[in-house]
PDB file of N, CA, C and O in Angstrom:
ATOM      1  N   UNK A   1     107.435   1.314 -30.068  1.00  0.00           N
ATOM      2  CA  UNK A   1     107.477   2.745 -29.889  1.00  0.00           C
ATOM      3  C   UNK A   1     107.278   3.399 -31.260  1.00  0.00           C
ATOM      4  O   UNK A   1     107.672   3.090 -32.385  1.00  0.00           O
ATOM      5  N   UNK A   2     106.435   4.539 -30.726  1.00  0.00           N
ATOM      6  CA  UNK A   2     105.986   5.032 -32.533  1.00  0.00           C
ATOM      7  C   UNK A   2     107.328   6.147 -32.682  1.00  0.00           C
ATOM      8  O   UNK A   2     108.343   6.329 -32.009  1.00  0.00           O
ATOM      9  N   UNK A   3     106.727   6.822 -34.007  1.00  0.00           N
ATOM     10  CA  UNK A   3     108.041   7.540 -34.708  1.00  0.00           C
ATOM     11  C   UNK A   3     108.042   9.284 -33.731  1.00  0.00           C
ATOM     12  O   UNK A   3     108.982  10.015 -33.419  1.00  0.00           O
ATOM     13  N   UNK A   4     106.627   9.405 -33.517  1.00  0.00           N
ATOM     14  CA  UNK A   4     105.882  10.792 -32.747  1.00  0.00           C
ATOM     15  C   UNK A   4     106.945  10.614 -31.377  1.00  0.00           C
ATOM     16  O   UNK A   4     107.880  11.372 -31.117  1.00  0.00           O
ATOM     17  N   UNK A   5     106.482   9.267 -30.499  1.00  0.00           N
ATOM     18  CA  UNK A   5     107.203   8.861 -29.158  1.00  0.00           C
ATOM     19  C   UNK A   5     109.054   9.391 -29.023  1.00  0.00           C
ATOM     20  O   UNK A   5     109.618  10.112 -28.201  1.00  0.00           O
ATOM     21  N   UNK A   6     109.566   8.641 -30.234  1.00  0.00           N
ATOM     22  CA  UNK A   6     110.807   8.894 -30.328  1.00  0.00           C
ATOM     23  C   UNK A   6     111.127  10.612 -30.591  1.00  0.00           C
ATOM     24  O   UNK A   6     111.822  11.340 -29.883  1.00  0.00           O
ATOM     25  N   UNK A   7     110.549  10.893 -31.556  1.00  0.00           N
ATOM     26  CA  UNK A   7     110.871  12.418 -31.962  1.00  0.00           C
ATOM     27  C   UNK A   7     110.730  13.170 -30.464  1.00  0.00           C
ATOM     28  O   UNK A   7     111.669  13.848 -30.047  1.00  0.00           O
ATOM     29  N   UNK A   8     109.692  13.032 -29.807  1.00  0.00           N
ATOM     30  CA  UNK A   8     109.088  13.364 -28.092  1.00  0.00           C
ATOM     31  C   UNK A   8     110.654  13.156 -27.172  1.00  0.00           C
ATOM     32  O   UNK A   8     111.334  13.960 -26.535  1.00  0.00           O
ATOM     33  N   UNK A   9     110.773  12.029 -27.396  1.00  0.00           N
ATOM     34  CA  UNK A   9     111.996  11.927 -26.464  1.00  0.00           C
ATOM     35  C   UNK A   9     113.142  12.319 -26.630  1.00  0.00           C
ATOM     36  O   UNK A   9     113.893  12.536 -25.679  1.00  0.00           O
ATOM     37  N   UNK A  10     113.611  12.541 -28.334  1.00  0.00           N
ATOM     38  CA  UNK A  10     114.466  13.043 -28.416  1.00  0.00           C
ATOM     39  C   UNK A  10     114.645  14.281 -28.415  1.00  0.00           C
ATOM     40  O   UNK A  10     115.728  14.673 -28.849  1.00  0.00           O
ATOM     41  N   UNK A  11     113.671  15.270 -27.941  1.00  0.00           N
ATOM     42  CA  UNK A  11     113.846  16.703 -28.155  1.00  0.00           C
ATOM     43  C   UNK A  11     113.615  16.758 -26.515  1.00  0.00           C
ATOM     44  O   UNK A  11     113.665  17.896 -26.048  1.00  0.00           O
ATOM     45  N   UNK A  12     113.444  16.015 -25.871  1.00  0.00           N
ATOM     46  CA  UNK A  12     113.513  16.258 -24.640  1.00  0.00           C
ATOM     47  C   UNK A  12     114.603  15.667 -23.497  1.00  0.00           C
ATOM     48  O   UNK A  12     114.661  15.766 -22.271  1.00  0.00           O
ATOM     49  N   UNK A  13     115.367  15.059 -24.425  1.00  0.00           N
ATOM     50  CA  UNK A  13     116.804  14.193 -24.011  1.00  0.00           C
ATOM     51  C   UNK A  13     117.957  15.641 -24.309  1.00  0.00           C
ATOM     52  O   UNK A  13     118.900  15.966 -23.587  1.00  0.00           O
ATOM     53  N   UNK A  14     117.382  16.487 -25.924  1.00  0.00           N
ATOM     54  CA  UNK A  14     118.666  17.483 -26.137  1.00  0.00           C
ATOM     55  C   UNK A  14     118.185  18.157 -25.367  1.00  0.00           C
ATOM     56  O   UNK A  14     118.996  18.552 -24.530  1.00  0.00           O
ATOM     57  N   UNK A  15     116.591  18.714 -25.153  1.00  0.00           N
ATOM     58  CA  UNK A  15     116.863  19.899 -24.253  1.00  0.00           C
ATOM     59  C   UNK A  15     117.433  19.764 -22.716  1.00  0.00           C
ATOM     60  O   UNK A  15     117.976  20.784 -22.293  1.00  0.00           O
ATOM     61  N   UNK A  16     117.382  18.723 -21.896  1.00  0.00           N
ATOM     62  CA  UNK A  16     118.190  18.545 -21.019  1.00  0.00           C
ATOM     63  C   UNK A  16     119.640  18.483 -21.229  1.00  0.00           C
ATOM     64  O   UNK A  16     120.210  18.542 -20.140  1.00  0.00           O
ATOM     65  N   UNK A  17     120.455  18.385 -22.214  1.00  0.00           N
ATOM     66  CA  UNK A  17     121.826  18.006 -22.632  1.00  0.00           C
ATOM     67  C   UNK A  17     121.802  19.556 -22.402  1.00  0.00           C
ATOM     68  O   UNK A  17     122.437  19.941 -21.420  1.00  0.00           O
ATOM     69  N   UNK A  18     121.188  20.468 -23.130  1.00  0.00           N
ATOM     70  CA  UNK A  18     121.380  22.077 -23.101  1.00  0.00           C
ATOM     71  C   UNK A  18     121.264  22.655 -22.186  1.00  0.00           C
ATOM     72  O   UNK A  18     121.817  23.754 -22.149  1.00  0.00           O
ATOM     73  N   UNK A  19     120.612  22.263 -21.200  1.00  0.00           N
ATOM     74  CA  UNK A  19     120.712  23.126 -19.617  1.00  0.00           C
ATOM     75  C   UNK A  19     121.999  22.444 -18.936  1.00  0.00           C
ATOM     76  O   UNK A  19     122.554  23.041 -18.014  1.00  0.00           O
ATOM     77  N   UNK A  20     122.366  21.497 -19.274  1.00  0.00           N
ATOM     78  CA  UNK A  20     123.300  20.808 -18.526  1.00  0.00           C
ATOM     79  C   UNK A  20     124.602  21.524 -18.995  1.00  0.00           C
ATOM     80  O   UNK A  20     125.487  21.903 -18.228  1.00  0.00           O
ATOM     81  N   UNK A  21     124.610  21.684 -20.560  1.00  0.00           N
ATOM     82  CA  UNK A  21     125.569  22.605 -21.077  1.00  0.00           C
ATOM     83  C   UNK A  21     126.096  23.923 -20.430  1.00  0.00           C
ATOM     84  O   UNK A  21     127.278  24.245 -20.315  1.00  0.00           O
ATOM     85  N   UNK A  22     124.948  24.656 -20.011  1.00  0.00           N
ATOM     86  CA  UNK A  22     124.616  26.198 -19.854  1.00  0.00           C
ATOM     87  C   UNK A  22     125.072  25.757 -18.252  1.00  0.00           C
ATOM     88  O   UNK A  22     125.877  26.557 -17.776  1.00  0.00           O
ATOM     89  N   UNK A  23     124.682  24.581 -17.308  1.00  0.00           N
ATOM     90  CA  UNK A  23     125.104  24.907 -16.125  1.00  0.00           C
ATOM     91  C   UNK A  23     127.311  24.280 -16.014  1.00  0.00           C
ATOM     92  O   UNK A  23     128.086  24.588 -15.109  1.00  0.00           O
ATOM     93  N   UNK A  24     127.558  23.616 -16.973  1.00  0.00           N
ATOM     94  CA  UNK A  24     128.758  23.231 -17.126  1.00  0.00           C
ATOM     95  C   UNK A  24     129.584  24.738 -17.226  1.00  0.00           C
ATOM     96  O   UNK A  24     130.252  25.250 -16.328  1.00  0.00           O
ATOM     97  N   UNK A  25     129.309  25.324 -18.698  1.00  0.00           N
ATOM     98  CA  UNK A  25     129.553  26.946 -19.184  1.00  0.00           C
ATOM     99  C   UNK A  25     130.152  27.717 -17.881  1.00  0.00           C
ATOM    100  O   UNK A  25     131.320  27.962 -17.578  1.00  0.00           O
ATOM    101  N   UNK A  26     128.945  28.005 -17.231  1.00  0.00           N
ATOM    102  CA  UNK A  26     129.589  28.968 -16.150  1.00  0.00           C
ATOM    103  C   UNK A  26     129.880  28.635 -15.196  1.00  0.00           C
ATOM    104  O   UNK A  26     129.966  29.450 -14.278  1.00  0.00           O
ATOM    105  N   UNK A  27     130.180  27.181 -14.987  1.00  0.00           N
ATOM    106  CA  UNK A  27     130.754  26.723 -13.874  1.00  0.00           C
ATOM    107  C   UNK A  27     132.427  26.664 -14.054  1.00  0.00           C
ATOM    108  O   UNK A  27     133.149  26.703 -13.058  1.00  0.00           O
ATOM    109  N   UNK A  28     132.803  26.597 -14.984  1.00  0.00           N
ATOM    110  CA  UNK A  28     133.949  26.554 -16.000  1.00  0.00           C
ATOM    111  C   UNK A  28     135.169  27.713 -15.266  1.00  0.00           C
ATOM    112  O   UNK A  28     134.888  28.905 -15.146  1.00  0.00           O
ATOM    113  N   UNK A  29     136.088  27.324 -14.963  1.00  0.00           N
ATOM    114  CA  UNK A  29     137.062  28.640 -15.122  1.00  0.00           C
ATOM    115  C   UNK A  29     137.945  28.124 -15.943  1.00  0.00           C
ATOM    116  O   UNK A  29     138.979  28.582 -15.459  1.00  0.00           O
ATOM    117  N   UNK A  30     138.198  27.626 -16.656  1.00  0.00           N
ATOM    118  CA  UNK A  30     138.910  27.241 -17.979  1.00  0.00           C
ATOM    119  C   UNK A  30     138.860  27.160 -19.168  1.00  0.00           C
ATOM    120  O   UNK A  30     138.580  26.168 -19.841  1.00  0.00           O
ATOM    121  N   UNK A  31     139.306  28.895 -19.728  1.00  0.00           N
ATOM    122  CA  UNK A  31     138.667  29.438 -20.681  1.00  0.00           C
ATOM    123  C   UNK A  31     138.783  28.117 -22.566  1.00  0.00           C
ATOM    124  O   UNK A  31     138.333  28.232 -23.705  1.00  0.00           O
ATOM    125  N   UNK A  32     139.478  27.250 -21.969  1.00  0.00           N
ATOM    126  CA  UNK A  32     139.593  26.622 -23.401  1.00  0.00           C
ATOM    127  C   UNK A  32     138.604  25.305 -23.576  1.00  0.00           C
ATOM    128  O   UNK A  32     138.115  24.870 -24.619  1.00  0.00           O
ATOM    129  N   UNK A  33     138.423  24.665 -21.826  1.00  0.00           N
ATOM    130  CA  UNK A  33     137.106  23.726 -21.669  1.00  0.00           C
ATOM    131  C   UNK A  33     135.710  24.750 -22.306  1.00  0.00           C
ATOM    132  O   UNK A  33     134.921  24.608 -23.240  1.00  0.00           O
ATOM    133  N   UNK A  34     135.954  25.973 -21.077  1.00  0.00           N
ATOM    134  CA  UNK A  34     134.738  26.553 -21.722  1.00  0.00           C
ATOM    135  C   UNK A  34     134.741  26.932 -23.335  1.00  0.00           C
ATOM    136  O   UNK A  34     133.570  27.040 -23.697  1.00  0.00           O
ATOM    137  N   UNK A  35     135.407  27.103 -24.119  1.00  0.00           N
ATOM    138  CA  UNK A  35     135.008  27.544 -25.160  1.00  0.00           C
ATOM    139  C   UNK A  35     134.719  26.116 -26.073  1.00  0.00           C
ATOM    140  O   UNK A  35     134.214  26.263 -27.186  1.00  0.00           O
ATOM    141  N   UNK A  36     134.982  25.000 -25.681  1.00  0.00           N
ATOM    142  CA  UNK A  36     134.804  23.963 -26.112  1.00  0.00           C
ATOM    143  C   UNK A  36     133.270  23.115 -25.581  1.00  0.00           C
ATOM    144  O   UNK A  36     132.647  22.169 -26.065  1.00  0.00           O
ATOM    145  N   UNK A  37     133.106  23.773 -24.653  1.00  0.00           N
ATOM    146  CA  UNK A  37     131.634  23.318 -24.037  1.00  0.00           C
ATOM    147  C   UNK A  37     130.399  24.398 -24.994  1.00  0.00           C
ATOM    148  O   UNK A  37     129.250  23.966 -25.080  1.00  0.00           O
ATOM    149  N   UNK A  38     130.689  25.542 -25.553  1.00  0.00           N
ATOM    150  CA  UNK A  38     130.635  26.418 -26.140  1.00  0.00           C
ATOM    151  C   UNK A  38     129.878  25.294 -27.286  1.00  0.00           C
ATOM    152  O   UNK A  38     128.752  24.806 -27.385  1.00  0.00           O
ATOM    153  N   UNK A  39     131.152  25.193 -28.060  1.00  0.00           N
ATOM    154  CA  UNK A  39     130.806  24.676 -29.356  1.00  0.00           C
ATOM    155  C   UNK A  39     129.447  23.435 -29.494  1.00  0.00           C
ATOM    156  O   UNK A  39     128.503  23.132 -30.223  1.00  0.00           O
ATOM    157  N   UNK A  40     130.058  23.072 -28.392  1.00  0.00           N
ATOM    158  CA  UNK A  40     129.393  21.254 -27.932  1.00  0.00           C
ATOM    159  C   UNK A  40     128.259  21.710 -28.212  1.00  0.00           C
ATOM    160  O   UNK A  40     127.602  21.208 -29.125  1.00  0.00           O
ATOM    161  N   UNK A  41     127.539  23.357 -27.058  1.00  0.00           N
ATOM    162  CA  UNK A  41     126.508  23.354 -27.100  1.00  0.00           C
ATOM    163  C   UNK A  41     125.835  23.972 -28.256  1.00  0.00           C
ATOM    164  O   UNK A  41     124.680  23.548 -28.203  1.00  0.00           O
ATOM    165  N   UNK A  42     125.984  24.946 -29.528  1.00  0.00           N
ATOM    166  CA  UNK A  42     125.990  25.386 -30.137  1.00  0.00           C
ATOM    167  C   UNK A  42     125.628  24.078 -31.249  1.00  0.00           C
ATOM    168  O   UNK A  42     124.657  24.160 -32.001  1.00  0.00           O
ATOM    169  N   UNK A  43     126.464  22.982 -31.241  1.00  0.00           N
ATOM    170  CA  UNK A  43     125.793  21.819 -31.829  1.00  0.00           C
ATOM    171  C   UNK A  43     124.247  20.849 -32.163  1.00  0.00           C
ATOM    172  O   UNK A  43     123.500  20.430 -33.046  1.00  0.00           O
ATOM    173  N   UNK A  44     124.649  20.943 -29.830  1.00  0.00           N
ATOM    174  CA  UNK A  44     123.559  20.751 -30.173  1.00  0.00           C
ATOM    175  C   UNK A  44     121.987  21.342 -30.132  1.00  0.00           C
ATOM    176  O   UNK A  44     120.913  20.739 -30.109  1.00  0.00           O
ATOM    177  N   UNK A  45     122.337  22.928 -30.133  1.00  0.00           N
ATOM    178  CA  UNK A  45     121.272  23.459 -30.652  1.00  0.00           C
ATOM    179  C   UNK A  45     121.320  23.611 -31.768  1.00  0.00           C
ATOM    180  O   UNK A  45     120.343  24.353 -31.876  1.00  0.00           O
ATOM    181  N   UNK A  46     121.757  23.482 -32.928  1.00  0.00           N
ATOM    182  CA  UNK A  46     121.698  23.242 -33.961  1.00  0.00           C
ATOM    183  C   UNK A  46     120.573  21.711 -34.481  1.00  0.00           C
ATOM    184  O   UNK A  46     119.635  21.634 -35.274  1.00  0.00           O
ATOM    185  N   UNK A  47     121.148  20.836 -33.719  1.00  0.00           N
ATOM    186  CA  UNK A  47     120.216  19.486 -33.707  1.00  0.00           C
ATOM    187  C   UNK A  47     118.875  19.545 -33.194  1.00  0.00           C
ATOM    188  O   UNK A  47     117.879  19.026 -33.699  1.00  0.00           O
ATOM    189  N   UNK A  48     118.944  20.231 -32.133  1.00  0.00           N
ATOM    190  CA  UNK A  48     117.306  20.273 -31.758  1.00  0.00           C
ATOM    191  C   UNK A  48     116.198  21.122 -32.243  1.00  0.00           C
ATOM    192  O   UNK A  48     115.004  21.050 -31.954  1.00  0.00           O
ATOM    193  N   UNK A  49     117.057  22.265 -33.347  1.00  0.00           N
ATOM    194  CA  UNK A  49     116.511  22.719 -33.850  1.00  0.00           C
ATOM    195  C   UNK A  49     115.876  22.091 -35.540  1.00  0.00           C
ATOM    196  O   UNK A  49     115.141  22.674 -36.337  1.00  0.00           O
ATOM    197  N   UNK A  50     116.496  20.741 -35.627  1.00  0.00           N
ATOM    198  CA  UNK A  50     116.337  20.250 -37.096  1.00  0.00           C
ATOM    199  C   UNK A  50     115.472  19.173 -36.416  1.00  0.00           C
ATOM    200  O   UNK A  50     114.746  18.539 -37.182  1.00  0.00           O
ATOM    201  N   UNK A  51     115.411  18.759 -34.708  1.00  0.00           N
ATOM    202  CA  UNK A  51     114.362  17.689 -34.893  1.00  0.00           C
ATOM    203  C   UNK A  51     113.305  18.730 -34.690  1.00  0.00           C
ATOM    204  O   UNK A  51     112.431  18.393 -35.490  1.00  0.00           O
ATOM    205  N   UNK A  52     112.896  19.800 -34.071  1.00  0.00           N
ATOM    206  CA  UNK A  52     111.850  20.742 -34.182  1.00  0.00           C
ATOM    207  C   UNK A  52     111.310  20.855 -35.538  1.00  0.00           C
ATOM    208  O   UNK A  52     110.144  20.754 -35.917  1.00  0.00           O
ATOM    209  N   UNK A  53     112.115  21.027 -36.029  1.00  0.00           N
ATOM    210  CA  UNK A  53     111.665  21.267 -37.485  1.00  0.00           C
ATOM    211  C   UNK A  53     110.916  19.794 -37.664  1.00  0.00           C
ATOM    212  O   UNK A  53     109.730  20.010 -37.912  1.00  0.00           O
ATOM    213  N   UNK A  54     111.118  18.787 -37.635  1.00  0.00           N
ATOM    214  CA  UNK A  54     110.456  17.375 -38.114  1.00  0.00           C
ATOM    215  C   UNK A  54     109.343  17.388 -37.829  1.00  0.00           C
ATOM    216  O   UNK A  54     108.323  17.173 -38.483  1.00  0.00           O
ATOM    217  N   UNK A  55     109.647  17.835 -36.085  1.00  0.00           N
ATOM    218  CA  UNK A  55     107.961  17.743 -35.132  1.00  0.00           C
ATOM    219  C   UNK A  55     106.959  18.337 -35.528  1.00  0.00           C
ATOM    220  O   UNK A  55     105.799  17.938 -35.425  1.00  0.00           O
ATOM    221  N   UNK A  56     107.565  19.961 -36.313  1.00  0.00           N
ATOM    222  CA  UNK A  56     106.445  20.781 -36.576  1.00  0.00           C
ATOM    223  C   UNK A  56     105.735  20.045 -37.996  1.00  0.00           C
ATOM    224  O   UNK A  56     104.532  20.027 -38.258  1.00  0.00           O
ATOM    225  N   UNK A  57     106.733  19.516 -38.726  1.00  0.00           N
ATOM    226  CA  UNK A  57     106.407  19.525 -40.126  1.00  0.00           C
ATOM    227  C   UNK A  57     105.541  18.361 -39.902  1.00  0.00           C
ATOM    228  O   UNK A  57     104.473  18.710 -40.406  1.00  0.00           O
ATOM    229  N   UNK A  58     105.394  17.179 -39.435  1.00  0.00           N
ATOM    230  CA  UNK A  58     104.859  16.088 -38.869  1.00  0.00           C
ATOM    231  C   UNK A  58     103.324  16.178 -38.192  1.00  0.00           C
ATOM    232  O   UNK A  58     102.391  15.377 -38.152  1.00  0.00           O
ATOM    233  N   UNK A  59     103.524  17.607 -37.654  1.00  0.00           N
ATOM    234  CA  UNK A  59     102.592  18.079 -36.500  1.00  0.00           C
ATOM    235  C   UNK A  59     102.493  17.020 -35.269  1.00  0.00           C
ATOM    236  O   UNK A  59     101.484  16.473 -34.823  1.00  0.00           O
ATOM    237  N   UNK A  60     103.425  16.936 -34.986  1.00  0.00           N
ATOM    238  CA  UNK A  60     103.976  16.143 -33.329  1.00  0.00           C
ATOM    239  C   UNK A  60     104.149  17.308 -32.455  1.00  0.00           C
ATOM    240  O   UNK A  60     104.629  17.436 -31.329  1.00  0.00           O
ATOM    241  N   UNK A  61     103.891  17.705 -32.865  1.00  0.00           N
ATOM    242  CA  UNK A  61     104.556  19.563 -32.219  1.00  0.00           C
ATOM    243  C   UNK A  61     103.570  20.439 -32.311  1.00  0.00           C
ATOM    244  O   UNK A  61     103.015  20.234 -33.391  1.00  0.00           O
ATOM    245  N   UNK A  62     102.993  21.426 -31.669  1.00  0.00           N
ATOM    246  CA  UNK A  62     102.332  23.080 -31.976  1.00  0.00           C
ATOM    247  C   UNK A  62     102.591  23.281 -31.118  1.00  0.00           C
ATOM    248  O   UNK A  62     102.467  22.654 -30.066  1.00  0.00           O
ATOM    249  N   UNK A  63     103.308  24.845 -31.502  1.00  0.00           N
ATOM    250  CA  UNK A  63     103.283  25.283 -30.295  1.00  0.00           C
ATOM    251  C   UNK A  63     102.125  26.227 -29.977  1.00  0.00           C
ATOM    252  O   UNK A  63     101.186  26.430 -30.746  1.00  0.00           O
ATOM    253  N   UNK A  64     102.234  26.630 -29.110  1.00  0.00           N
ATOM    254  CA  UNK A  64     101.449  27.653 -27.986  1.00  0.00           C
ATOM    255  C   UNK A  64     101.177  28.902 -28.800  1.00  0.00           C
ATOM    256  O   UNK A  64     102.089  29.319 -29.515  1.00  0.00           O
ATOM    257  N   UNK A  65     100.082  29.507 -28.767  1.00  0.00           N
ATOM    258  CA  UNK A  65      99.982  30.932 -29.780  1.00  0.00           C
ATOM    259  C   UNK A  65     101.153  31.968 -29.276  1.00  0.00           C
ATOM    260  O   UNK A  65     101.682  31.987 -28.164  1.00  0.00           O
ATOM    261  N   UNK A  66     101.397  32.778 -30.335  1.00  0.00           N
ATOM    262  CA  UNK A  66     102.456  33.783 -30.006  1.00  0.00           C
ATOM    263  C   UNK A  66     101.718  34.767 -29.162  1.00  0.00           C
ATOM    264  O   UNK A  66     100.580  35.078 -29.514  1.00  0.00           O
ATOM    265  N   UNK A  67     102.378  35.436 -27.794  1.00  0.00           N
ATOM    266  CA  UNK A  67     102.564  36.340 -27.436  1.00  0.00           C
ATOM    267  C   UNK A  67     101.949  37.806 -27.956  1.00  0.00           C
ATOM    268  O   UNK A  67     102.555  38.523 -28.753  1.00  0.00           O
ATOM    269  N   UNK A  68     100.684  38.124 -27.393  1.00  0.00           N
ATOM    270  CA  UNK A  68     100.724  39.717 -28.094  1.00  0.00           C
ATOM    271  C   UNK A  68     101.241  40.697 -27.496  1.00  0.00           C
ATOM    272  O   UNK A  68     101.589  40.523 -26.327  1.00  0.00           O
ATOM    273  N   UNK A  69     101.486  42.320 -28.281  1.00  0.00           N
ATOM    274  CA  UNK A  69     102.432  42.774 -27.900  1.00  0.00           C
ATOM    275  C   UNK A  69     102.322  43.161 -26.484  1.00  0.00           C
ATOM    276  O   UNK A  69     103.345  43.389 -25.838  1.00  0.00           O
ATOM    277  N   UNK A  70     100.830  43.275 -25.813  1.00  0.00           N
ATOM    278  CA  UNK A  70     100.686  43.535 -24.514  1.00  0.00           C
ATOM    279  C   UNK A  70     101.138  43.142 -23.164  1.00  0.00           C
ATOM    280  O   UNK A  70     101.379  43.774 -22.135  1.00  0.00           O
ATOM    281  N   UNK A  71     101.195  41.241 -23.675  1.00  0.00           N
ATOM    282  CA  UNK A  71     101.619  40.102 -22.721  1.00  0.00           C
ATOM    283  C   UNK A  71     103.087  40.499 -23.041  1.00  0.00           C
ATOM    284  O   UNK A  71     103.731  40.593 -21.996  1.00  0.00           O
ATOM    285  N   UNK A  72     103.898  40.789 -24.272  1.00  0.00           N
ATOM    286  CA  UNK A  72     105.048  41.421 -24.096  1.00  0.00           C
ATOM    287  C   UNK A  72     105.304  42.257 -23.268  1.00  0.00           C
ATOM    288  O   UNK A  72     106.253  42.126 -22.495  1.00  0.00           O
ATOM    289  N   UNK A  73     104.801  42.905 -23.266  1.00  0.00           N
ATOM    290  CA  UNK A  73     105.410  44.413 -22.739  1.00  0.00           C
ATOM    291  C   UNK A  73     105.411  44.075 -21.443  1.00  0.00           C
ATOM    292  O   UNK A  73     106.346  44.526 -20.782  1.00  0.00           O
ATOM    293  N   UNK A  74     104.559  43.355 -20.858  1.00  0.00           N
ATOM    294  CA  UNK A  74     103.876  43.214 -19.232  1.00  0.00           C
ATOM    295  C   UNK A  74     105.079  42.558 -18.609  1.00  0.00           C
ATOM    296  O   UNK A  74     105.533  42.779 -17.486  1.00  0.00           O
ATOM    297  N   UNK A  75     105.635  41.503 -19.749  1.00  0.00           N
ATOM    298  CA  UNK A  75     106.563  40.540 -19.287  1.00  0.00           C
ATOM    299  C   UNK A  75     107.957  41.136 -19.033  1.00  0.00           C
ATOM    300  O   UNK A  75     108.806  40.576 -18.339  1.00  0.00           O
ATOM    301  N   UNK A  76     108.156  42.558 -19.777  1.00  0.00           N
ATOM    302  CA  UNK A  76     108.959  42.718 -20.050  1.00  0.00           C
ATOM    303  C   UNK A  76     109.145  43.865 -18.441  1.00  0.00           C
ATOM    304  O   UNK A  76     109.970  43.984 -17.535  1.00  0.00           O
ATOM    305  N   UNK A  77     108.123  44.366 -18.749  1.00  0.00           N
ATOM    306  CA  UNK A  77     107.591  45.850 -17.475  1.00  0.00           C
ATOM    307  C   UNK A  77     108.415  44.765 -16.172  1.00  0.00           C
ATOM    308  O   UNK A  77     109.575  45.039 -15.863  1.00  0.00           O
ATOM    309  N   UNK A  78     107.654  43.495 -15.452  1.00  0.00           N
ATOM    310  CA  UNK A  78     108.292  42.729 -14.536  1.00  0.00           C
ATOM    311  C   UNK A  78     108.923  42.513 -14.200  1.00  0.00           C
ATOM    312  O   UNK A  78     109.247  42.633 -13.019  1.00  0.00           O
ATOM    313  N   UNK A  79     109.834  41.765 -15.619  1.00  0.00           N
ATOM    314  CA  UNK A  79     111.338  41.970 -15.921  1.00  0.00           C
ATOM    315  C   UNK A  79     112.295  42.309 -15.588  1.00  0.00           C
ATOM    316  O   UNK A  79     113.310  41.645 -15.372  1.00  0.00           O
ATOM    317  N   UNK A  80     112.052  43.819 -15.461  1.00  0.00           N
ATOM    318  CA  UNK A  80     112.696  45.009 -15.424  1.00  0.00           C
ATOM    319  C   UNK A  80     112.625  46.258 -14.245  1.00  0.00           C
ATOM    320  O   UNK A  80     113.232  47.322 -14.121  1.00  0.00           O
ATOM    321  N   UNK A  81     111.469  45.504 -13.375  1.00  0.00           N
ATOM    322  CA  UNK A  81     111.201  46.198 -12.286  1.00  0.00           C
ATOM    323  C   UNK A  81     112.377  45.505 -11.555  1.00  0.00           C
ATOM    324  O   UNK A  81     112.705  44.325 -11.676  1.00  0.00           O
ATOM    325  N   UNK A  82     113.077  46.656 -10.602  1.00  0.00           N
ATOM    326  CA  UNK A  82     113.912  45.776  -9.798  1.00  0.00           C
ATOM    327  C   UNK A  82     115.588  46.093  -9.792  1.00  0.00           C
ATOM    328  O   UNK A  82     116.348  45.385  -9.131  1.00  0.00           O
TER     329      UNK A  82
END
């Protein structure tokens, strides 16, 4: 397994850990689990944000062009209808 493969899997192992977080969070009525699921997750976005950083610097990673302000607004107009 190359170094690209691993970096691949590991940013796609945390980002599942982080939805799993976010669905734990508000499932929670126990404000001291939750604030501790809190931290957990706050961690590990912290981590997936330093292997991002590798991917980009590596170029294992590009992302997608940014958004202009039009596709903003449109997204936002949708959004907000409702």
């Amino acid at each position: 397994m190359n170094e690209k493969t691993m970096v691949a899997d590991t940013l796609a192992g945390i980002n599942g850990e982080l939805v799993r977080y976010g669905e734990m969070i508000s499932q929670s009525e126990n404000p001291q689990l939750k604030q501790t699921l809190k931290q957990m997750r706050n961690q590990c976005e912290m981590s997936q944000e330093e292997i991002y950083k590798i991917a980009r610097e590596r170029s294992y990673y590009v992302p997608a062009a940014q958004a202009t302000r039009e596709e903003v607004d449109h997204v936002r107009s949708v959004l907000t209808q409702g």
